[in-house]
N, CA, C and O atoms as a GROMACS GRO file, in nm:
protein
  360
    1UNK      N    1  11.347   0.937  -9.678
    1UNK     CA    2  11.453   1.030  -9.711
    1UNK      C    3  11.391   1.149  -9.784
    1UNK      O    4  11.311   1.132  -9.875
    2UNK      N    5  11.436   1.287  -9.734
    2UNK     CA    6  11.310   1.372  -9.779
    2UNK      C    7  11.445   1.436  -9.924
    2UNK      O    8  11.565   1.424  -9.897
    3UNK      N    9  11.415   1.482 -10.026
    3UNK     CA   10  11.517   1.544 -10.148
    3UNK      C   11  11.455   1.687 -10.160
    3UNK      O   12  11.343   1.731 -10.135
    4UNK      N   13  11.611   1.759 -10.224
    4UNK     CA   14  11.582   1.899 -10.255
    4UNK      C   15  11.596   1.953 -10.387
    4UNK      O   16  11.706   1.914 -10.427
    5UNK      N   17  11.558   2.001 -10.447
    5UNK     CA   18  11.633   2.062 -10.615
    5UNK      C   19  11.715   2.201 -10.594
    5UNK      O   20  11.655   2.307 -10.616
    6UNK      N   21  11.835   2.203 -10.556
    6UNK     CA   22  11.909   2.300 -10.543
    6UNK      C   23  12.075   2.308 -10.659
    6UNK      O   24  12.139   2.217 -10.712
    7UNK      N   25  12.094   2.456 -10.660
    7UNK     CA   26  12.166   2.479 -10.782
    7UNK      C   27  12.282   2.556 -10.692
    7UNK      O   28  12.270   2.635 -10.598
    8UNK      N   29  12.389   2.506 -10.753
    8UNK     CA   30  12.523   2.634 -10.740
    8UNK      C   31  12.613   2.583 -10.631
    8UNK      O   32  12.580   2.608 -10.515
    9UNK      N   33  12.703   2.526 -10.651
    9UNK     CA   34  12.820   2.443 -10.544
    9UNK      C   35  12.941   2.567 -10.565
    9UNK      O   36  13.005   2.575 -10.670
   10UNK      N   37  12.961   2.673 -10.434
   10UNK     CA   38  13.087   2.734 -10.462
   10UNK      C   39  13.190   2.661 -10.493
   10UNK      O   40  13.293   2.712 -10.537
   11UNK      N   41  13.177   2.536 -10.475
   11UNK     CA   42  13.307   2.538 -10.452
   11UNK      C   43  13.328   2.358 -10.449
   11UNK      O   44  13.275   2.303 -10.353
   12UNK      N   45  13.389   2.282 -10.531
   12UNK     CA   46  13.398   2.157 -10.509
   12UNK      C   47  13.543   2.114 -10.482
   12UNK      O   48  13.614   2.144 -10.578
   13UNK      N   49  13.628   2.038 -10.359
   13UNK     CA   50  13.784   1.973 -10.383
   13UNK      C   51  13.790   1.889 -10.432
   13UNK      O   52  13.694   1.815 -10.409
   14UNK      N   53  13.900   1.829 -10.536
   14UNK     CA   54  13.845   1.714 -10.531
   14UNK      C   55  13.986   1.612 -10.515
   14UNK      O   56  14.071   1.669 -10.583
   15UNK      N   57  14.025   1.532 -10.476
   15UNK     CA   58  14.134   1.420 -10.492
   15UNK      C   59  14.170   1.337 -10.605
   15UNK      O   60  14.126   1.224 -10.626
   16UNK      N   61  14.251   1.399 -10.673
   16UNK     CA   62  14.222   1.301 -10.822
   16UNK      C   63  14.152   1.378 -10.900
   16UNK      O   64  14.181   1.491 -10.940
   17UNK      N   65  14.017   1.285 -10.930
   17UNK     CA   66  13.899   1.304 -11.014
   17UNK      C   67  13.792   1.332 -10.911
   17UNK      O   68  13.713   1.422 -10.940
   18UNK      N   69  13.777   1.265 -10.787
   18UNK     CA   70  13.686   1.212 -10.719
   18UNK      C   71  13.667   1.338 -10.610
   18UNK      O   72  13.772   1.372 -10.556
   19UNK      N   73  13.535   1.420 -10.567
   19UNK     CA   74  13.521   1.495 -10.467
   19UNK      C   75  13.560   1.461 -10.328
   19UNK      O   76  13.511   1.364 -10.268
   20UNK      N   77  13.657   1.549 -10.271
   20UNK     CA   78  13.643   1.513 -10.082
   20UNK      C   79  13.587   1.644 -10.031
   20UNK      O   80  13.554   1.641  -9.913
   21UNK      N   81  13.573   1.728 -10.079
   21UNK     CA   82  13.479   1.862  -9.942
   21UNK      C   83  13.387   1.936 -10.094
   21UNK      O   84  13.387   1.912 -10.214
   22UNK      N   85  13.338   2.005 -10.030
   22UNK     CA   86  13.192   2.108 -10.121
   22UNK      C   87  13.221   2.182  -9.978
   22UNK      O   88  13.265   2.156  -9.866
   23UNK      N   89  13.146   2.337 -10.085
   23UNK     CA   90  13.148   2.432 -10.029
   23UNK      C   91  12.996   2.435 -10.101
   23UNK      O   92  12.963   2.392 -10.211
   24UNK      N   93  12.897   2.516  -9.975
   24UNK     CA   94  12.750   2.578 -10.055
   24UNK      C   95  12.718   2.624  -9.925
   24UNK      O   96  12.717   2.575  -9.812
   25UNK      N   97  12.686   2.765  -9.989
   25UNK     CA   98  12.587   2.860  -9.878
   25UNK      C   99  12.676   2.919  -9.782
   25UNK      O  100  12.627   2.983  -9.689
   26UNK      N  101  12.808   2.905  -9.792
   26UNK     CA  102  12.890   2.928  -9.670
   26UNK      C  103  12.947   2.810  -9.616
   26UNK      O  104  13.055   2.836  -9.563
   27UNK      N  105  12.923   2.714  -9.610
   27UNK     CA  106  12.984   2.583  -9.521
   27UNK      C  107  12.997   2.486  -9.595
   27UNK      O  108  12.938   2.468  -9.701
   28UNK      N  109  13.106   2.390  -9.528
   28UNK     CA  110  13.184   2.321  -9.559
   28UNK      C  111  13.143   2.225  -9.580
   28UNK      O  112  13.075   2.192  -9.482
   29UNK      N  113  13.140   2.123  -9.680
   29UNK     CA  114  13.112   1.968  -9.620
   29UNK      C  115  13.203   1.833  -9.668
   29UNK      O  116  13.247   1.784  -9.772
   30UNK      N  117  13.203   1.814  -9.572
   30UNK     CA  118  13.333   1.695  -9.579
   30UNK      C  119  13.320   1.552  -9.605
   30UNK      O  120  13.306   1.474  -9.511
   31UNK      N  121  13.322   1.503  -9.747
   31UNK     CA  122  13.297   1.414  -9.769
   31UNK      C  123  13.273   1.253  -9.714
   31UNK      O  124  13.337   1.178  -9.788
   32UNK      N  125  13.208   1.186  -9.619
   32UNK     CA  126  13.257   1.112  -9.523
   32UNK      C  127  13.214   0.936  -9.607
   32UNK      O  128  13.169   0.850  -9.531
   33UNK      N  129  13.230   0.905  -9.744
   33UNK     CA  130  13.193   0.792  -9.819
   33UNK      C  131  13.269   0.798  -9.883
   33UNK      O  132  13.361   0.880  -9.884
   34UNK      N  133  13.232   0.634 -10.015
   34UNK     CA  134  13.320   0.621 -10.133
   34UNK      C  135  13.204   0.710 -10.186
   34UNK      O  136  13.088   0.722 -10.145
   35UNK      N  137  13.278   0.778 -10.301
   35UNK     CA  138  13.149   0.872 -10.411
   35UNK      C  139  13.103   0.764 -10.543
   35UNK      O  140  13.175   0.692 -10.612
   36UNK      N  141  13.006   0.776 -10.546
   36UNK     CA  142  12.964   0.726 -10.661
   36UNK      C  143  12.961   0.771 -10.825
   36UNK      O  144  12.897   0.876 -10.826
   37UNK      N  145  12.986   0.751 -10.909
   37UNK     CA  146  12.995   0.824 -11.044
   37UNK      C  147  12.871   0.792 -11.083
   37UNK      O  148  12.823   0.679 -11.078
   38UNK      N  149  12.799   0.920 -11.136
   38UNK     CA  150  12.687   0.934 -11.229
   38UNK      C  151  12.719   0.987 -11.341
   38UNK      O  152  12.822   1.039 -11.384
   39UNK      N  153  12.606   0.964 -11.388
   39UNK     CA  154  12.620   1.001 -11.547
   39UNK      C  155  12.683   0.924 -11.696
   39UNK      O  156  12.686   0.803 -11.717
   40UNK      N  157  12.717   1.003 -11.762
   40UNK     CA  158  12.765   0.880 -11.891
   40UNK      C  159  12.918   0.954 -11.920
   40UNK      O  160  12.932   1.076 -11.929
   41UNK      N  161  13.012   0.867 -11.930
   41UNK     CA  162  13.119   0.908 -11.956
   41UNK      C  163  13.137   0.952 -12.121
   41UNK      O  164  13.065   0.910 -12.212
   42UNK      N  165  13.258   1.051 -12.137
   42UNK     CA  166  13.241   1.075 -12.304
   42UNK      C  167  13.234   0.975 -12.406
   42UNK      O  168  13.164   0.982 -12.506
   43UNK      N  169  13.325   0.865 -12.367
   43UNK     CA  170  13.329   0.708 -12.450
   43UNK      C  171  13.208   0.611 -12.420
   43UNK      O  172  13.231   0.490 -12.419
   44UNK      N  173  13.109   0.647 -12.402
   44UNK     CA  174  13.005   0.539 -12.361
   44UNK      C  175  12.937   0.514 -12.470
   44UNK      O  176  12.874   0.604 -12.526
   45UNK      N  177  12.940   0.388 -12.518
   45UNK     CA  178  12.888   0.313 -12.623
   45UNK      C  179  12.756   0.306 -12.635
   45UNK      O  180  12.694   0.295 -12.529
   46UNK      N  181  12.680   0.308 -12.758
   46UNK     CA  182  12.518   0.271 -12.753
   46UNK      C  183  12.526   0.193 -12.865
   46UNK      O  184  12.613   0.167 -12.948
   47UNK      N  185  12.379   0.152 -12.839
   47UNK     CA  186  12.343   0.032 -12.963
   47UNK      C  187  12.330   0.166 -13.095
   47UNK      O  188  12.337   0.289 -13.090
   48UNK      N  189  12.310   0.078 -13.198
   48UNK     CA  190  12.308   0.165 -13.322
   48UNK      C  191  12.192   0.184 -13.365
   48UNK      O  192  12.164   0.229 -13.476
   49UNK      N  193  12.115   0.148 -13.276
   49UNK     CA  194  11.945   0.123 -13.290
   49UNK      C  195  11.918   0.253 -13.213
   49UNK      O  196  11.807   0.299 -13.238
   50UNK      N  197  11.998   0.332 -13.116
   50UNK     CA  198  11.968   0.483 -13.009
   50UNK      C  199  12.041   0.594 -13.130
   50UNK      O  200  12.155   0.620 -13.170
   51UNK      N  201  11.868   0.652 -13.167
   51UNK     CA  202  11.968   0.748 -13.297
   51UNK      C  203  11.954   0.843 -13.232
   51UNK      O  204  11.922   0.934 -13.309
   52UNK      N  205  11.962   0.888 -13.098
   52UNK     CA  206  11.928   1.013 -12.997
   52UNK      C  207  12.025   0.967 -12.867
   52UNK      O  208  11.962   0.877 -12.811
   53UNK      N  209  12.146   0.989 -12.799
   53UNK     CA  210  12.205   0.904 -12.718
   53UNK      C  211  12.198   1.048 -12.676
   53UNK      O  212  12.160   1.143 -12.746
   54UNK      N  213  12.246   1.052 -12.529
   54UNK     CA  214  12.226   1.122 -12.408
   54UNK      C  215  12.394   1.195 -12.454
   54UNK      O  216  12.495   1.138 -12.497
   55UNK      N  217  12.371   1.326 -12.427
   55UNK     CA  218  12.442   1.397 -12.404
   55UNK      C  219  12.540   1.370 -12.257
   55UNK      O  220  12.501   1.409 -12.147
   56UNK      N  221  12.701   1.282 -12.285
   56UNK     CA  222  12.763   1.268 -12.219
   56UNK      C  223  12.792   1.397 -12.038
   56UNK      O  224  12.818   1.515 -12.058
   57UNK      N  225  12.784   1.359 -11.932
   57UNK     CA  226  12.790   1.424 -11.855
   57UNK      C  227  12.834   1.369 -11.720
   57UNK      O  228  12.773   1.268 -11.683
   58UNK      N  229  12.931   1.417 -11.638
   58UNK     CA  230  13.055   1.365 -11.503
   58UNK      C  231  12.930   1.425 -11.376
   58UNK      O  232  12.886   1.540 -11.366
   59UNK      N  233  12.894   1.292 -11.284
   59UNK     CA  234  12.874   1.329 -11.196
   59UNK      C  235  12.861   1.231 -11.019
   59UNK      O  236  12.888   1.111 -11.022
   60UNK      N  237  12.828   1.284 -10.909
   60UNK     CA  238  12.906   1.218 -10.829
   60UNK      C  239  12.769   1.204 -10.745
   60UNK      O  240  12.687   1.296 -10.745
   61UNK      N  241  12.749   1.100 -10.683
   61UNK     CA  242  12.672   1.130 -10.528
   61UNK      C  243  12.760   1.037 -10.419
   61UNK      O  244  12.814   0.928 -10.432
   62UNK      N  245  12.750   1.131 -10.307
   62UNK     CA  246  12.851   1.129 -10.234
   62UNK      C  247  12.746   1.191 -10.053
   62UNK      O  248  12.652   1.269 -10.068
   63UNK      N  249  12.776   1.149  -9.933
   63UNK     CA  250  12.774   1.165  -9.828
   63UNK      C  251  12.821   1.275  -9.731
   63UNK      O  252  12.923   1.265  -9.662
   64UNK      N  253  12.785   1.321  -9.730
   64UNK     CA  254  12.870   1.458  -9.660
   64UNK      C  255  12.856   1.526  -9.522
   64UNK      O  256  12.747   1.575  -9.494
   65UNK      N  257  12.961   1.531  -9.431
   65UNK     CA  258  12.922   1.621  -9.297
   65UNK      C  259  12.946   1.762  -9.280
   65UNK      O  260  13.064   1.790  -9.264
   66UNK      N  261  12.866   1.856  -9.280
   66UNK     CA  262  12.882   1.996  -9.187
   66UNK      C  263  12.990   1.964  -9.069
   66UNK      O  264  13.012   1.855  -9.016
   67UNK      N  265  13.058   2.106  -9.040
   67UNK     CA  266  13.141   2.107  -8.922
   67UNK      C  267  13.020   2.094  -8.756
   67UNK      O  268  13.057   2.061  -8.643
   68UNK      N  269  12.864   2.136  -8.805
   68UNK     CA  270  12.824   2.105  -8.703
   68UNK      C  271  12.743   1.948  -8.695
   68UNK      O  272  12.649   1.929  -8.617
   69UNK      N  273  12.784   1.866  -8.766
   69UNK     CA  274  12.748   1.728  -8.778
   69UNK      C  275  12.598   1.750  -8.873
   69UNK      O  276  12.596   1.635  -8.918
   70UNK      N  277  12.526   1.788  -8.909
   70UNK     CA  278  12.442   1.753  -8.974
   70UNK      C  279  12.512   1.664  -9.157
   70UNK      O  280  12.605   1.700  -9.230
   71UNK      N  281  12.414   1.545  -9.171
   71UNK     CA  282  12.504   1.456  -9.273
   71UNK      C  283  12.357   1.489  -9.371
   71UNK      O  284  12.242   1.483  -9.326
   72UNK      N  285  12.389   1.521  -9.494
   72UNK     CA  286  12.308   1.490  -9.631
   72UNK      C  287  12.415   1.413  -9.725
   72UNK      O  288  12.537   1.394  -9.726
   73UNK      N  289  12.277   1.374  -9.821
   73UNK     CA  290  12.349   1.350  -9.940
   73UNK      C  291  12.347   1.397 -10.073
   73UNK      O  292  12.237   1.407 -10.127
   74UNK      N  293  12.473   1.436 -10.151
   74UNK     CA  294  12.434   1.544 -10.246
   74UNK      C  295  12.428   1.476 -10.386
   74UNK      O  296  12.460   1.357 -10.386
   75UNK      N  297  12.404   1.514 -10.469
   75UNK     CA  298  12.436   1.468 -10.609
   75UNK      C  299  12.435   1.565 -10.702
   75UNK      O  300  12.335   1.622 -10.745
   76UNK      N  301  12.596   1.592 -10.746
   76UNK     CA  302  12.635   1.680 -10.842
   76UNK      C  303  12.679   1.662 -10.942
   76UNK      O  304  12.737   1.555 -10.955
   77UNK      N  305  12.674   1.762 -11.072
   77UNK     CA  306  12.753   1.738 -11.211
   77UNK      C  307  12.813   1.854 -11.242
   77UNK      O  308  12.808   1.967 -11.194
   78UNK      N  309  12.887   1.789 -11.358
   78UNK     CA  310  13.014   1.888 -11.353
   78UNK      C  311  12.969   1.995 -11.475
   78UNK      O  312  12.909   1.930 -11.560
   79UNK      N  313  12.976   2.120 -11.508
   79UNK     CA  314  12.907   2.208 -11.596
   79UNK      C  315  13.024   2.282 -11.639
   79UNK      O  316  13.134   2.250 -11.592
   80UNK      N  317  13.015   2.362 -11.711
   80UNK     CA  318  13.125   2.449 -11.765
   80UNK      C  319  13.185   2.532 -11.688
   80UNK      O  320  13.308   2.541 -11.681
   81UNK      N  321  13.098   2.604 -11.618
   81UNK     CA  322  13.169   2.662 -11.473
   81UNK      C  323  13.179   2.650 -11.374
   81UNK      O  324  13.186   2.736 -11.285
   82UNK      N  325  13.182   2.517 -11.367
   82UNK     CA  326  13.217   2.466 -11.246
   82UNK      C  327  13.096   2.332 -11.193
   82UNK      O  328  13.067   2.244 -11.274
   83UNK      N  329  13.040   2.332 -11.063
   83UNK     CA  330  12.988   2.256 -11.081
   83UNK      C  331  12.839   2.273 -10.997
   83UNK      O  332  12.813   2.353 -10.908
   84UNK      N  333  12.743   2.161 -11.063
   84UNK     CA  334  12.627   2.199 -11.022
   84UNK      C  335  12.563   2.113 -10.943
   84UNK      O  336  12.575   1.991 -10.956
   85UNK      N  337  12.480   2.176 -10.842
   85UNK     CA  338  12.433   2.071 -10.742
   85UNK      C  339  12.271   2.010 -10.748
   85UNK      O  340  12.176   2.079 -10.710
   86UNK      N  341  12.258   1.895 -10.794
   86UNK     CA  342  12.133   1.868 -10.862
   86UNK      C  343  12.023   1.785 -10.811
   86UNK      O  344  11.923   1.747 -10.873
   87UNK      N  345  12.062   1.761 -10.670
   87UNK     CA  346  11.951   1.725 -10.572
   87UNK      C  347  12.044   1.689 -10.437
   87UNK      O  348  12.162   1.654 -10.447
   88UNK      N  349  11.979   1.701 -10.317
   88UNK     CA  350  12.017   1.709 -10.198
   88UNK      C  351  11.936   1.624 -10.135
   88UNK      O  352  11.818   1.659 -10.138
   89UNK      N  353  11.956   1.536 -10.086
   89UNK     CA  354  11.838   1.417 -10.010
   89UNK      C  355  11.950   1.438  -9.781
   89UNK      O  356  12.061   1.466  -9.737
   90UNK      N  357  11.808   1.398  -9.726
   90UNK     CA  358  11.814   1.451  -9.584
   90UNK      C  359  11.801   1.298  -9.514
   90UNK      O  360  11.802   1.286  -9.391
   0.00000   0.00000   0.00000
């Protein structure tokens, strides 16, 4: 599976909470899986022994088709303006 480091999702829908289409570069992609949640939610507990805990952050990897069938998979998080796209695997 070859991965990419790419930034900047025009555009995310989502159902709920959960993404069904992205927009990047111009085209569409249509979610065709269950999405997975990454990251750490705001309530996520640590031992009291982690005096450095990870800066809470919402994110998804998820399956996706182009209108001309090409399928990747993306993995995004959610940022202040919107959302960011933080690796692309082929």
């Amino acid at each position: 599976m070859k991965m990419s480091r790419v930034h900047g999702a025009e555009e995310v829908e989502l159902q709920g909470d959960v993404p069904v289409r992205l927009e990047r570069s111009g085209r569409w992609w249509q979610v065709i899986d269950q999405p997975t949640r990454l990251g750490l939610p705001d309530d996520a507990a640590f031992s009291a022994l982690i005096t450095h805990p990870s800066a809470p952050w919402l994110g998804w990897r998820f399956t996706a088709k182009a209108d001309d069938g090409e399928v990747l998979v993306f993995d995004i998080r959610k940022i202040p303006r919107g959302w960011d796209i933080i690796r692309v695997y082929r």
